[in-house]
N, C-alpha and C positions, 0 to 999 in steps of 0.2 A: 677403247683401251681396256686392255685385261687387267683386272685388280692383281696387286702384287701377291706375294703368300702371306707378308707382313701386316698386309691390309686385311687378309681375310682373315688373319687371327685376331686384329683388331677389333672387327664385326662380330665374329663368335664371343671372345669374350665380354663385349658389351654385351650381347642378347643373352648371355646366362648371367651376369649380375646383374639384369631384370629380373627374369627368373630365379635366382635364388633370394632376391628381396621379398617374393611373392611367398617364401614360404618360413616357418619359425624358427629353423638355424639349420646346421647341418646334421644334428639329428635325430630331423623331423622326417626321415625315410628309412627302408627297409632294418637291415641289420644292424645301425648304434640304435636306431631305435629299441631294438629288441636288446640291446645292449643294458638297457636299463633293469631289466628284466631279473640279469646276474646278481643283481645291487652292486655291481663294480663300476657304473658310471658318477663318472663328475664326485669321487672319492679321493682320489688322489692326493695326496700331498708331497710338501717338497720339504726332508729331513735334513739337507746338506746343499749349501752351497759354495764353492769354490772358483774364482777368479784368478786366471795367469794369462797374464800380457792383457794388452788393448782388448783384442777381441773375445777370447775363449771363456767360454762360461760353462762349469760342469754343476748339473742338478742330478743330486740323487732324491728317489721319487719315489718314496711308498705308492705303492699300486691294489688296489684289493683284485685288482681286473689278472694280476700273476702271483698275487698271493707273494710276495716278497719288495724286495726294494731293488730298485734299478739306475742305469744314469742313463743321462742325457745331454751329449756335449751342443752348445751353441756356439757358432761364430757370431757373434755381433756384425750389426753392418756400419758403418763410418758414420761420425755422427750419435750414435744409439744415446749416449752418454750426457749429450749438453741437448738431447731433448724427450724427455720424460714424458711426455705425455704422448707422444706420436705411437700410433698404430703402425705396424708393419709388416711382409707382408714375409710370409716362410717359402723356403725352399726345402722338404725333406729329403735327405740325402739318406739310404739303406743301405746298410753292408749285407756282406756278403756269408757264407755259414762256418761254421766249423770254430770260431774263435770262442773258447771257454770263457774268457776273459770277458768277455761278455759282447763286445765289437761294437762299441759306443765309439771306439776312438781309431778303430782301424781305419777312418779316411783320412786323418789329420797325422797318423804316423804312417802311412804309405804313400801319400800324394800329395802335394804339392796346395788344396785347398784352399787353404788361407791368402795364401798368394793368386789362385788364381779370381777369388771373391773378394778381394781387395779393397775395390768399387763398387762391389753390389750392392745397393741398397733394400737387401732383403735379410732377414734370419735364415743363417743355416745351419738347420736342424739335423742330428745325428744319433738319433737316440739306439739305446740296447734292444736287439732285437733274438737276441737268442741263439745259441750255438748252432741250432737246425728248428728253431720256432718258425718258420715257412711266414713269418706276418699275417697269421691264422687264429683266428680261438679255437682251439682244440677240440675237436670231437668227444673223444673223453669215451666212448661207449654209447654215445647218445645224453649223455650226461652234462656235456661243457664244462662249464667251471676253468681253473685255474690249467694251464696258461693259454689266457685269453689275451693277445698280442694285440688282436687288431683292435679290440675293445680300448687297451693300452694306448696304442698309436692315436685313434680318430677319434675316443669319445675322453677319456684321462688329461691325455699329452694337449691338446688343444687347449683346455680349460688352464692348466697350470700355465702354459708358456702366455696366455695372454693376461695372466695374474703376475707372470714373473717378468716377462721382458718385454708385452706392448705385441704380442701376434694377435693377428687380425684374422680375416674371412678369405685373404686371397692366400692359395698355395698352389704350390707346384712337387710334385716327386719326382728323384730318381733314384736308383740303384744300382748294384754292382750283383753277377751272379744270382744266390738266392734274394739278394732284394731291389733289383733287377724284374724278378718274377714276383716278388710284391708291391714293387710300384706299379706293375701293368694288371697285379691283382687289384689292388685298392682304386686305380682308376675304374675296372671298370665293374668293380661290385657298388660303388661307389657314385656315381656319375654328378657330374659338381661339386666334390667335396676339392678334388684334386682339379685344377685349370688345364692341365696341361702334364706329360707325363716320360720320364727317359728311362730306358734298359739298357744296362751294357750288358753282353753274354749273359742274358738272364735263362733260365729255364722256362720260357716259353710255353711250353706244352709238357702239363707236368701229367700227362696220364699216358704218352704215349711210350714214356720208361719209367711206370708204376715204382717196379723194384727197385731201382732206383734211390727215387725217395723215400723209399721204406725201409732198405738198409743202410741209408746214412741216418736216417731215426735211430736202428741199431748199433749202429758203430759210438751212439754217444747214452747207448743206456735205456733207451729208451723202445715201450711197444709202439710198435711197427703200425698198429692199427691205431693207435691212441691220438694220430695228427687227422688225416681224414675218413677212418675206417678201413674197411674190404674197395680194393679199386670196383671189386662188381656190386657185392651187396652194396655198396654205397657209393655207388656211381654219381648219382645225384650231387654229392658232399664233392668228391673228387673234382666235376665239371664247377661248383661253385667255386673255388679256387684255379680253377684254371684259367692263365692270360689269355690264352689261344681261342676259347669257347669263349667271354667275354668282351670279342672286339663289338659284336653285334648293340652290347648296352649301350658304348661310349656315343654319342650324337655325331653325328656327319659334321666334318669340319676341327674336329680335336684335334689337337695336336698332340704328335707320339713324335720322340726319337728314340729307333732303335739302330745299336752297334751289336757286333759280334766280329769275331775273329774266324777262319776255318780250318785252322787247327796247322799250318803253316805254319816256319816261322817266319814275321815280320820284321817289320825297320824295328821295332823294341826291343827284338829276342838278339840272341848270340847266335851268328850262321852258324852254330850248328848244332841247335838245338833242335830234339825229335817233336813230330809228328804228335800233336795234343789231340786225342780222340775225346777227350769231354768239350775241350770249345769246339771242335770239329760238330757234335754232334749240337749243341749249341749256334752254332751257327746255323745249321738246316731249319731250327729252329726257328730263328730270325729270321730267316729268307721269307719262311711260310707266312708267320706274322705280318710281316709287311706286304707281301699278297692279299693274305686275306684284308689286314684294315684298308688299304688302297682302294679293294674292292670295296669297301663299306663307303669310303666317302672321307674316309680321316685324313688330315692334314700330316703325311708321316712323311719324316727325313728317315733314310734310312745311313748309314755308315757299317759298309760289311765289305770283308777284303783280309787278306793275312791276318795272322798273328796268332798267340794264342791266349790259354787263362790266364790274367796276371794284372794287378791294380796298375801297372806303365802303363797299359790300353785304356783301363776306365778311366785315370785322371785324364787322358787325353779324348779319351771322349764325353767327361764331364765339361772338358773346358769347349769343347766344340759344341755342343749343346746349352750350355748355359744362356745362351743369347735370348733361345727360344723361350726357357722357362722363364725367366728375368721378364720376357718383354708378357710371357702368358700371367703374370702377378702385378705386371704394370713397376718392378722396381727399375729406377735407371742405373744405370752401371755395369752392365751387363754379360758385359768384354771385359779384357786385360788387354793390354799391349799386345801379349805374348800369345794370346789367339788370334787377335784382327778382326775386324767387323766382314772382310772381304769373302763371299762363299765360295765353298770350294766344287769340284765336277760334279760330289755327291750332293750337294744340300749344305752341308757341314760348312764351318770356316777351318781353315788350315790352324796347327798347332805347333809350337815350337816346346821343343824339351827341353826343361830347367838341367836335368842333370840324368846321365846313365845311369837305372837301376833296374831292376830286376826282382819285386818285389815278391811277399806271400800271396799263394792263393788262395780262391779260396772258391 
């Protein structure tokens, strides 16, 4: 009998919490190691905290790692409350660019979230990631320093949330757009920190439209080299950040879910709405991705088929995906109703929409 997919994630993630028991925490390897270096690790503190309703929890979070103060929304998971001393296990959820406001909360006022993690008996995690901070520590000129994100995310963020709400060593990431392109960055610059890893319309392949991300650097103020330098003189830096050149890290058997739209419109959109040439190009994107990791050996669902940029695809493709990351953290609850355990022709389980919207993009 052929092992399930279910079972083969079950066996991968046992064999890396062997492996990551063998070694001094998460970071005892490459770049948070080096992370210490900035003196912006395991500095952190938490200036503000704020509770509305059962589950939502907002920390704002002196950082030395960005040189200012940031938030960080949690859902709580069921339960969290009448027991205090439990370890548990996160889900990071990334937004997507462009929101000044800082995008700590653009999952929770575009989608449906809370409802569809109901059940989950995991943290999920939403922290500020930057109007265009790529989930990157910035180049700077060869200088780094401040805004050091990722430092922020994997060596900061981790320490606080298991001082504040009980997280643990098991996580899973996803993203929307640009963070999207940083959970598939952080898996695989990273390999074990993250169990398992989801993209919706992420940018994929971020050197193959350089300008690109160098003019939405400018469009918010910012030098254009000061995220990862010259696409050439600093080729090197660029390929570090790249999801598409980093499947090769991840170990045979990980688990990715990647979505994208192809720039169609879909069951979300208004029949008649135009031709979206950024998820369009986003999409190609995807496609390759899931070639290349397949070829590797990865455990990948893919979800790719109309639609275009817009947070009604990601919630619908966070709640088809949640199954995976939920069972890659070991949390149970992992479904709602309103997904179904049942999978669908792609990998995926089917999704049902709470309500017609048409959300920001981003």
């Amino acid at each position: 009998m052929q092992p399930t997919r279910s079972h083969v994630r079950r066996l991968w993630c046992a064999a890396l919490a062997l492996a990551l028991a063998a070694v001094a925490g998460p970071a005892a390897g490459g770049a948070l190691a080096r992370a210490d270096d900035h003196g912006a690790a395991r500095g952190a503190v938490v200036v503000e905290r704020e509770r509305s309703g059962e589950r939502t929890l907002d920390l704002t979070i002196e950082s030395p790692a960005l040189g200012t103060s940031v938030r960080t929304r949690v859902l709580l998971p069921p339960g969290h409350d009448r027991d205090p001393g439990r370890t548990w296990p996160a889900i990071y959820l990334l937004h997507g660019c462009c929101d000044a406001s800082g995008g700590f909360d653009d999952w929770t006022d575009s989608t449906d979230v809370a409802a569809i993690t109901a059940r989950t008996e995991a943290l999920i995690v939403m922290p500020e990631g930057g109007p265009v901070g790529y989930y990157s520590d910035w180049w700077n000129g060869g200088r780094g320093g401040p805004p050091a994100w990722e430092t922020f995310h994997l060596t900061e963020l981790p320490a606080v949330l298991a001082r504040e709400v009980g997280a643990g060593d098991l996580r899973a990431v996803a993203g929307a757009s640009m963070g999207g392109t940083g959970a598939l960055a952080y898996a695989g610059r990273h390999p074990g920190f993250f169990r398992a890893a989801a993209a919706y319309s992420g940018r994929l392949d971020t050197r193959v439209d350089a300008p690109a991300v160098m003019a939405r650097l400018e469009d918010f103020g910012h030098d254009p080299l000061a995220l990862w330098g010259d696409p050439v003189a600093q080729a090197d830096v660029w390929a570090a950040h790249d999801p598409s050149a980093l499947v090769a890290d991840l170990p045979p058997g990980y688990p990715v879910y990647v979505s994208s739209g192809n720039g169609e419109p879909g069951p979300l959109d208004p029949h008649d709405a135009p031709h979206d040439a950024l998820e369009a190009q986003f999409g190609e994107m995807a496609a390759a991705y899931v070639a290349a990791a397949r070829a590797h050996g990865l455990d990948v669902t893919a979800s790719l088929g109309p639609g275009r940029h817009h947070y009604g695809y990601w919630e619908r493709e966070f709640a088809r995906s949640l199954p995976l990351l939920a069972e890659a953290v070991g949390a149970r609850g992992g479904h709602t109703p309103a997904t179904g355990p049942t999978p669908g022709g792609n990998g995926a389980v089917p999704w049902v929409a709470g309500r017609e919207r048409f959300p920001r993009t981003h």
